[in-house]
PyMOL Python script that loads the backbone (N, CA, C, O; Angstrom):
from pymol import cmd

cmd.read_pdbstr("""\
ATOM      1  N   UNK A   1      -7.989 -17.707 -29.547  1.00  0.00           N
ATOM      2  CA  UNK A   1      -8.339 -17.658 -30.948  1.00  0.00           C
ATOM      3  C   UNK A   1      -7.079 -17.313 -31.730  1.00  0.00           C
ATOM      4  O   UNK A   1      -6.307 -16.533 -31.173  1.00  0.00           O
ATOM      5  N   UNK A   2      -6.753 -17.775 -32.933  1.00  0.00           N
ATOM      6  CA  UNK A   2      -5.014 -17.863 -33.120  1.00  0.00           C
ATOM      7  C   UNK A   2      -5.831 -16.814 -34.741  1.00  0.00           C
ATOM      8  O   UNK A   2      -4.942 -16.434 -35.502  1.00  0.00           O
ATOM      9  N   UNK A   3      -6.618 -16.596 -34.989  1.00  0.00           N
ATOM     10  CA  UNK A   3      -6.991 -15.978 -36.467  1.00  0.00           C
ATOM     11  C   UNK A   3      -7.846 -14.192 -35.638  1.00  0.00           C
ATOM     12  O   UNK A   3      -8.585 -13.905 -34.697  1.00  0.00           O
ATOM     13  N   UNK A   4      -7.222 -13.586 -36.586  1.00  0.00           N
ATOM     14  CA  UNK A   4      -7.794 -12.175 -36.584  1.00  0.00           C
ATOM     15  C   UNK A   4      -8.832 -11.889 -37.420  1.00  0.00           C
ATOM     16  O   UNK A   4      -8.836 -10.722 -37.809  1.00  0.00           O
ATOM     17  N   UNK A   5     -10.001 -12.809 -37.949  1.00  0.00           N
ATOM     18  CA  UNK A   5     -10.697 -12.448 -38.343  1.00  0.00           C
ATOM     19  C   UNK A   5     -11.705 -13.343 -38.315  1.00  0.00           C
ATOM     20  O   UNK A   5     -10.878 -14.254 -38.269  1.00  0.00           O
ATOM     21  N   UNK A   6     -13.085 -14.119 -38.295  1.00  0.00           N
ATOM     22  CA  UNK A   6     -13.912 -14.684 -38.318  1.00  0.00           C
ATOM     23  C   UNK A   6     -15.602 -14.398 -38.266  1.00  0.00           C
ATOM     24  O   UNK A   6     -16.341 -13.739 -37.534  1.00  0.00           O
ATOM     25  N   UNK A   7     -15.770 -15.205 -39.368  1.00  0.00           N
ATOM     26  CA  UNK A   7     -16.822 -14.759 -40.434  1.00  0.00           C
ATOM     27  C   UNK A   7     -17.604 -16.371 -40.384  1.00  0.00           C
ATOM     28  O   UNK A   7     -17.069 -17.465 -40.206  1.00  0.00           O
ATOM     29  N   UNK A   8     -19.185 -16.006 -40.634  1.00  0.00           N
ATOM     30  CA  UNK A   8     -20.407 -16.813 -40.287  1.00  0.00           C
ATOM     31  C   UNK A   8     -21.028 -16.106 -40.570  1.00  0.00           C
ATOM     32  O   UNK A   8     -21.028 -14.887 -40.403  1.00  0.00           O
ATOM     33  N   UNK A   9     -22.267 -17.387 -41.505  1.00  0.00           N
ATOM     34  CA  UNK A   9     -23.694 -16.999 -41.437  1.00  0.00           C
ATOM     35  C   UNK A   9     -24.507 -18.457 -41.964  1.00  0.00           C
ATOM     36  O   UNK A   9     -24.369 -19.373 -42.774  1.00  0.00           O
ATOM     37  N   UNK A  10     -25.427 -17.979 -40.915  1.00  0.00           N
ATOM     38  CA  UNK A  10     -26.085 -19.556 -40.078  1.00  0.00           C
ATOM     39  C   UNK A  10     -27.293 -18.696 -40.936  1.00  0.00           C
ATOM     40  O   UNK A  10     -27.419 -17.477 -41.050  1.00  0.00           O
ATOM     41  N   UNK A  11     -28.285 -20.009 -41.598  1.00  0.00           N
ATOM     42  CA  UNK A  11     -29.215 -19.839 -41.716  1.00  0.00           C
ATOM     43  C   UNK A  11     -30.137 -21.159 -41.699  1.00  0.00           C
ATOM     44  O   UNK A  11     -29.697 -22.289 -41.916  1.00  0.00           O
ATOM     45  N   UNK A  12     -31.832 -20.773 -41.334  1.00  0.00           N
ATOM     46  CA  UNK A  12     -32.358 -22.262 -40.987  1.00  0.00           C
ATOM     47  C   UNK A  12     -33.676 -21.891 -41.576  1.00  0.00           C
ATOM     48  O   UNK A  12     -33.856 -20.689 -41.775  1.00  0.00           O
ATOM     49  N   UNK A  13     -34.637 -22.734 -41.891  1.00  0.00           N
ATOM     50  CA  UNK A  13     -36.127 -22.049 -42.738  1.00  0.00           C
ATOM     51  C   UNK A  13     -36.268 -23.987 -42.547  1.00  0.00           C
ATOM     52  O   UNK A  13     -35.523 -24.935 -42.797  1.00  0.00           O
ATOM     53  N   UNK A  14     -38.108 -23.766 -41.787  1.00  0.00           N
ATOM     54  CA  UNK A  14     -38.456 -24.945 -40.753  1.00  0.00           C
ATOM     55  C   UNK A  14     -40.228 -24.540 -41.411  1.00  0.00           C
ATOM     56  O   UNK A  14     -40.568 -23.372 -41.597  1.00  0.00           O
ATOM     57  N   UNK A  15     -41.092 -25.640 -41.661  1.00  0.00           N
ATOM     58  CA  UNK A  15     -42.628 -25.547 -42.038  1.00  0.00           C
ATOM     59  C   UNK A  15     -42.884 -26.539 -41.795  1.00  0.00           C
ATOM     60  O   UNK A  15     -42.210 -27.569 -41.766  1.00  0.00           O
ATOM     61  N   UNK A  16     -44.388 -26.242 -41.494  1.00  0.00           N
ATOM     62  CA  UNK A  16     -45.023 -27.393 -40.977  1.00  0.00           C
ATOM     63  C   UNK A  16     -46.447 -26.907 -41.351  1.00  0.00           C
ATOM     64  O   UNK A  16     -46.924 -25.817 -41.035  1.00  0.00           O
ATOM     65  N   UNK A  17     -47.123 -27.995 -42.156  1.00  0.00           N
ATOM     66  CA  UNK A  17     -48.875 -27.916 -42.879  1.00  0.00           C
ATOM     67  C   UNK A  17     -49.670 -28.531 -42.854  1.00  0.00           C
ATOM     68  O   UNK A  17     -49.564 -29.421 -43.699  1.00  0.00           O
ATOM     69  N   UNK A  18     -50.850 -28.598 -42.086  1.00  0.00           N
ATOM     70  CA  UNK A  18     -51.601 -29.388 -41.934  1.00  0.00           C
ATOM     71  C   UNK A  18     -53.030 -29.163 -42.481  1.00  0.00           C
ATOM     72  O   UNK A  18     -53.625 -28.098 -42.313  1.00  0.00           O
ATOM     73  N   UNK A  19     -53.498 -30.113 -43.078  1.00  0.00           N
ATOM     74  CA  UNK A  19     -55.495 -29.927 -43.515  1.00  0.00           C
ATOM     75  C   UNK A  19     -56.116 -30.576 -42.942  1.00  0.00           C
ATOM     76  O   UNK A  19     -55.770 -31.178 -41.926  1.00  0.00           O
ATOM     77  N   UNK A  20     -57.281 -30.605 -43.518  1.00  0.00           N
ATOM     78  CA  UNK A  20     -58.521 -31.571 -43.071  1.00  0.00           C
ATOM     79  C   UNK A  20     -59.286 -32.386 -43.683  1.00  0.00           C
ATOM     80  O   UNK A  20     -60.054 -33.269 -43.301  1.00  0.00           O
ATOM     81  N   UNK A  21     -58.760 -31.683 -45.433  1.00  0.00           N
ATOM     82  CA  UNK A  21     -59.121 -31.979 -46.180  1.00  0.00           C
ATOM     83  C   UNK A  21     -60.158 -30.726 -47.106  1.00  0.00           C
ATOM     84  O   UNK A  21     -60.335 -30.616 -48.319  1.00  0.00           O
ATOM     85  N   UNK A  22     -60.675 -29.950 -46.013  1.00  0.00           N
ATOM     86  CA  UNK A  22     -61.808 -28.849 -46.324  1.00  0.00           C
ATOM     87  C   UNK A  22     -60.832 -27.576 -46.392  1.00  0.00           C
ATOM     88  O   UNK A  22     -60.895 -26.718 -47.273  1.00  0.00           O
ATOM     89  N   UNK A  23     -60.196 -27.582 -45.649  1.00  0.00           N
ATOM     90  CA  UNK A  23     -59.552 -26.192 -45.127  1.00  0.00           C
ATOM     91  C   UNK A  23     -58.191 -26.113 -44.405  1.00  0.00           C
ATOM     92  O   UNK A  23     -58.154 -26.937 -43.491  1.00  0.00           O
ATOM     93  N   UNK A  24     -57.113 -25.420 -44.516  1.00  0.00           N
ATOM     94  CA  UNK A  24     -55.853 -25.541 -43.635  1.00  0.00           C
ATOM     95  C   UNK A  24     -56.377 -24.984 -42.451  1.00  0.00           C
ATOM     96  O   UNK A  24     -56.883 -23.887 -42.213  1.00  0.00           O
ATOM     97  N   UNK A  25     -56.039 -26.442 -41.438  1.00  0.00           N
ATOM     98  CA  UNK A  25     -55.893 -26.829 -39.979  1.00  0.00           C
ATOM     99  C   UNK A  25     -54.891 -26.028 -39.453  1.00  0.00           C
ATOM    100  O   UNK A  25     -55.249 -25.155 -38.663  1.00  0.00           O
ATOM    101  N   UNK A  26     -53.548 -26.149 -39.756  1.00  0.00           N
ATOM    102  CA  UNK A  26     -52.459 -25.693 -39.162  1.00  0.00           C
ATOM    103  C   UNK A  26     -51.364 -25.417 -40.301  1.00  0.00           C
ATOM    104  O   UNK A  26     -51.161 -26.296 -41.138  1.00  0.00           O
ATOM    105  N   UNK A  27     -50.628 -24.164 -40.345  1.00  0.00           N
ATOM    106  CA  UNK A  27     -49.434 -23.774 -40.754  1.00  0.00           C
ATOM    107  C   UNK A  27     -49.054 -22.532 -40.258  1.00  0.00           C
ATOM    108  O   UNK A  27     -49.684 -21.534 -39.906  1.00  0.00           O
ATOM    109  N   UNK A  28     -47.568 -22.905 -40.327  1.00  0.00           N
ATOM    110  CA  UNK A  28     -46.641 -22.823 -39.350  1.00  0.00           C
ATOM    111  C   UNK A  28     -45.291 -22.513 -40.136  1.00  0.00           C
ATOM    112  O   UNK A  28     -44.760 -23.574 -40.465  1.00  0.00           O
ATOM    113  N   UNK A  29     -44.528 -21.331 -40.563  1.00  0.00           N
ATOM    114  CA  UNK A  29     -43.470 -21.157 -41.373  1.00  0.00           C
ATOM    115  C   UNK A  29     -42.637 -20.503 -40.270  1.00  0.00           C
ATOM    116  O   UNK A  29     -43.163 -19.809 -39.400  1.00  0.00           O
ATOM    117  N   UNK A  30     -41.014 -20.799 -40.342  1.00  0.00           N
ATOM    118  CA  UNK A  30     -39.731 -20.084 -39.624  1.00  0.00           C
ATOM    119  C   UNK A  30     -38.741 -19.627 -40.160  1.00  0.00           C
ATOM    120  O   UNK A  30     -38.053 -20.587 -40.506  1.00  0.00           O
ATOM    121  N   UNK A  31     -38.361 -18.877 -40.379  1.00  0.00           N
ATOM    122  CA  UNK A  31     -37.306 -18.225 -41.062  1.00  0.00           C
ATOM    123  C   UNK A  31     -35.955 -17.459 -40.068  1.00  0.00           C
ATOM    124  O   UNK A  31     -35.957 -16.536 -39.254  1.00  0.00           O
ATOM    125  N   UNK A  32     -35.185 -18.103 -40.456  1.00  0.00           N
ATOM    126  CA  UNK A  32     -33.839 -17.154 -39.712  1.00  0.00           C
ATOM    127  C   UNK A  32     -32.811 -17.027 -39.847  1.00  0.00           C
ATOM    128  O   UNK A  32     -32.241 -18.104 -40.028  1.00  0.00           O
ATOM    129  N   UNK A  33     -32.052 -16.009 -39.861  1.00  0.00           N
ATOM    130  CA  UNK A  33     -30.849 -15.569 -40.469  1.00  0.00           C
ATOM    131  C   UNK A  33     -29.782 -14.879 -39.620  1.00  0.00           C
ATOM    132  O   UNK A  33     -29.976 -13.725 -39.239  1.00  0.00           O
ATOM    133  N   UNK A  34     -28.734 -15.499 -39.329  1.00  0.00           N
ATOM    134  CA  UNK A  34     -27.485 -14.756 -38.616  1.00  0.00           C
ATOM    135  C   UNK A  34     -26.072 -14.156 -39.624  1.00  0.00           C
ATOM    136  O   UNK A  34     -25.857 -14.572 -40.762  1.00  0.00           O
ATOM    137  N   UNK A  35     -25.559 -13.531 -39.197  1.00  0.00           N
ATOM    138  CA  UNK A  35     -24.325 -13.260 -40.318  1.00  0.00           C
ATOM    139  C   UNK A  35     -23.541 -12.112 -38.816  1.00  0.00           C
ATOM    140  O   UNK A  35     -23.902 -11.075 -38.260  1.00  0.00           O
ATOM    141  N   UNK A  36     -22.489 -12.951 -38.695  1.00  0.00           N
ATOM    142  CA  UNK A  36     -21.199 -12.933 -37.698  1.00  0.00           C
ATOM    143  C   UNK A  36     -20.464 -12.165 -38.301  1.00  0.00           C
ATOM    144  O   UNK A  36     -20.459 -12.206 -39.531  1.00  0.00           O
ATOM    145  N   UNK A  37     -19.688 -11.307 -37.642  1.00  0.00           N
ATOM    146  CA  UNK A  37     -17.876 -10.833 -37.641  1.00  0.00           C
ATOM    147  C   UNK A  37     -17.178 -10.610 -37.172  1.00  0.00           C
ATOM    148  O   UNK A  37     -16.951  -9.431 -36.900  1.00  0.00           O
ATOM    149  N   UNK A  38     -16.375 -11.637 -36.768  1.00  0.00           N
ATOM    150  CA  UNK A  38     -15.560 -11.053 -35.180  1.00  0.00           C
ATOM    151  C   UNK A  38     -14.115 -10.820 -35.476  1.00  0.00           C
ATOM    152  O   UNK A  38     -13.307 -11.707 -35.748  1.00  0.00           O
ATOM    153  N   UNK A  39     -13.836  -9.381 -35.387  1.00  0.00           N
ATOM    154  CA  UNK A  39     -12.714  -9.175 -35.149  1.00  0.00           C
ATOM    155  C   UNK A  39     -11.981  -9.172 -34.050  1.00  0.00           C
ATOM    156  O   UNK A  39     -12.482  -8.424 -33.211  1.00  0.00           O
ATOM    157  N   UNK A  40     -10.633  -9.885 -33.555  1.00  0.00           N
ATOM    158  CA  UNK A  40     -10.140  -9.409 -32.566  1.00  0.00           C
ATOM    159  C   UNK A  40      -8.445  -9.672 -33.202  1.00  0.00           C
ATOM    160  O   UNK A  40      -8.140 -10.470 -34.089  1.00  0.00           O
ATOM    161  N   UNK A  41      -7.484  -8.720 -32.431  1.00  0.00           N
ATOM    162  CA  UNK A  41      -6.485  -8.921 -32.826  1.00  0.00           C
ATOM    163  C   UNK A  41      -5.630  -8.843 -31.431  1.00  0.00           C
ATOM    164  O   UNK A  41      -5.978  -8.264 -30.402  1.00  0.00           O
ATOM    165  N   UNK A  42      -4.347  -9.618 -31.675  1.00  0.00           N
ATOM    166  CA  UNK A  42      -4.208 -10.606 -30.335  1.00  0.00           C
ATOM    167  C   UNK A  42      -2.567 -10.070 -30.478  1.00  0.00           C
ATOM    168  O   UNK A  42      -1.786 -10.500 -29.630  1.00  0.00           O
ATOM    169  N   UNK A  43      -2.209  -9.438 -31.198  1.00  0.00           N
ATOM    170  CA  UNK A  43      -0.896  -9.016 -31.477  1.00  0.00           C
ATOM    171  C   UNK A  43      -0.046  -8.216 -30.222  1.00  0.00           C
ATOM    172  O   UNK A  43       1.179  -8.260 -30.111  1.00  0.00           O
ATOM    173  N   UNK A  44      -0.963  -7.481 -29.307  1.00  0.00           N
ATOM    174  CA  UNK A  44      -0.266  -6.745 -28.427  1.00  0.00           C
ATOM    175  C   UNK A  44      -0.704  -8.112 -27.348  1.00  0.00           C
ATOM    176  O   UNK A  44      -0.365  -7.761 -26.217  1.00  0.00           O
ATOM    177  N   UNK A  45      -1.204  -9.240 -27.310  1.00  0.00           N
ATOM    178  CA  UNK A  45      -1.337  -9.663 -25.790  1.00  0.00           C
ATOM    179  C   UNK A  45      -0.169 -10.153 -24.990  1.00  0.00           C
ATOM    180  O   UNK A  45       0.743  -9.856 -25.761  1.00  0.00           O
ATOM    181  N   UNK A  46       0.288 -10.594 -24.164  1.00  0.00           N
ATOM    182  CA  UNK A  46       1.102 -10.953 -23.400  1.00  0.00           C
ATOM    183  C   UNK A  46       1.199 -12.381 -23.968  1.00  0.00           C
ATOM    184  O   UNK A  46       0.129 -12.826 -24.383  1.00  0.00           O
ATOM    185  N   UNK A  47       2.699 -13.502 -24.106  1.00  0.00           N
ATOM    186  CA  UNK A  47       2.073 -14.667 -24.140  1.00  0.00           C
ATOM    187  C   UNK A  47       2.614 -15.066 -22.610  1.00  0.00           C
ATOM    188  O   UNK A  47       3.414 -14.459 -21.898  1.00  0.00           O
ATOM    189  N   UNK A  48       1.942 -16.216 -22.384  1.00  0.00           N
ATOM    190  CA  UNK A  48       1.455 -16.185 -20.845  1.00  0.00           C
ATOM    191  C   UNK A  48       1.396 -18.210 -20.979  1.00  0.00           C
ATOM    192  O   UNK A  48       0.453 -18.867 -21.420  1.00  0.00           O
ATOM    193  N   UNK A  49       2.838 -18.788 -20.390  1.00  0.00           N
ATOM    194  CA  UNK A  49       2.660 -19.970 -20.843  1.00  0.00           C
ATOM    195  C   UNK A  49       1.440 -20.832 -19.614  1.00  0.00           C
ATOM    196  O   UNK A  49       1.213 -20.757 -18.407  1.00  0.00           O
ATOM    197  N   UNK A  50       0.740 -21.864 -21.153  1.00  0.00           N
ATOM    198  CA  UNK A  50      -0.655 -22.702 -20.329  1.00  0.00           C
ATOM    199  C   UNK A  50       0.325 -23.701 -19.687  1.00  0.00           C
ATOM    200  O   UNK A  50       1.372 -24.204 -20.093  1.00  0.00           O
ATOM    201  N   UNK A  51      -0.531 -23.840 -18.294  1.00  0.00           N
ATOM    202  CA  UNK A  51      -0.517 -25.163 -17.589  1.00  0.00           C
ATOM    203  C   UNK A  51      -1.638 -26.282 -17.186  1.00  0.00           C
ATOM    204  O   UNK A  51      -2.803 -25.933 -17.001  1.00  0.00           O
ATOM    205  N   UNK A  52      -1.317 -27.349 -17.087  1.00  0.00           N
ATOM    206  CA  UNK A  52      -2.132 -28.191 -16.726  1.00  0.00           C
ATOM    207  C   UNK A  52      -2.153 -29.117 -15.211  1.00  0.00           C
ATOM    208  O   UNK A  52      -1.167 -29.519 -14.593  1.00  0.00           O
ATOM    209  N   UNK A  53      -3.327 -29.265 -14.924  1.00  0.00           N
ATOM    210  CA  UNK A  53      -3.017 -29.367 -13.675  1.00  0.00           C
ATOM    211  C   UNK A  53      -3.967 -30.836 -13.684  1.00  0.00           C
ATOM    212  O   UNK A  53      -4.728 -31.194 -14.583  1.00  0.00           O
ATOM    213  N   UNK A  54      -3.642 -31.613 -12.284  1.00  0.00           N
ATOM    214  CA  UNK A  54      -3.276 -32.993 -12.245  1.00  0.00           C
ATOM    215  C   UNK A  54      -4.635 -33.480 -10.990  1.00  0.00           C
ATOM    216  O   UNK A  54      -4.693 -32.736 -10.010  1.00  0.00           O
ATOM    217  N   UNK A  55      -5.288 -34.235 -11.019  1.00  0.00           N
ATOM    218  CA  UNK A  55      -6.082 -34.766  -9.838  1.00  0.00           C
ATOM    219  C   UNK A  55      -6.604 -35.709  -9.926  1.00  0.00           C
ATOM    220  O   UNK A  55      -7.448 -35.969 -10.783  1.00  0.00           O
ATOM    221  N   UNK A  56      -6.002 -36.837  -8.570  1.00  0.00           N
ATOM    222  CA  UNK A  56      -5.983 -38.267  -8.810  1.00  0.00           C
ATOM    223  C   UNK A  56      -7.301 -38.431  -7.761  1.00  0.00           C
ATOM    224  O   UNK A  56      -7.427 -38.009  -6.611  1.00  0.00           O
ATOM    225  N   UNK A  57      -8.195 -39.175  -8.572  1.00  0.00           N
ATOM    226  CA  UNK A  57      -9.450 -39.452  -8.324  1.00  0.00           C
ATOM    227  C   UNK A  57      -9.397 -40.777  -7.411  1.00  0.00           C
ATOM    228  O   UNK A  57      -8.247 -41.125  -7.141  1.00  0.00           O
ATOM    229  N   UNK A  58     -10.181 -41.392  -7.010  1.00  0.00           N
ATOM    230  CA  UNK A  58      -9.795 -42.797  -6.221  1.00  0.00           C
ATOM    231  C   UNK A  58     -11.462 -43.262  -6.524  1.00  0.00           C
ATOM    232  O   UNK A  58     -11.879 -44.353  -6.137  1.00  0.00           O
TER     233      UNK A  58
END
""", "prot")
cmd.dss("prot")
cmd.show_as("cartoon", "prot")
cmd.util.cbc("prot")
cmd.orient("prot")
């Protein structure tokens, strides 16, 4: 992660209603809410060079 700070918030709201005409058959409401904060700070880590590695398939 190359940023020291990261921030989110997911939200979703889902219904579903059904009759019969006389009377509600079916309902059905969802509600939901996230809110993220991730700190991490990367300043003391080691850098540590990436490698890639190779495999020949046949």
């Amino acid at each position: 992660m190359d940023v020291s700070l990261a921030k989110a918030s997911i939200a979703s709201l889902a219904y579903k209603y059904q009759n019969d005409d006389t009377m509600i058959k079916d309902w059905e409401t969802k509600l939901y809410y996230n809110s993220v904060t991730h700190i991490m700070d990367d300043t003391k880590r080691p850098d540590v060079p990436i490698t890639y590695g190779h495999a020949w398939v046949e």
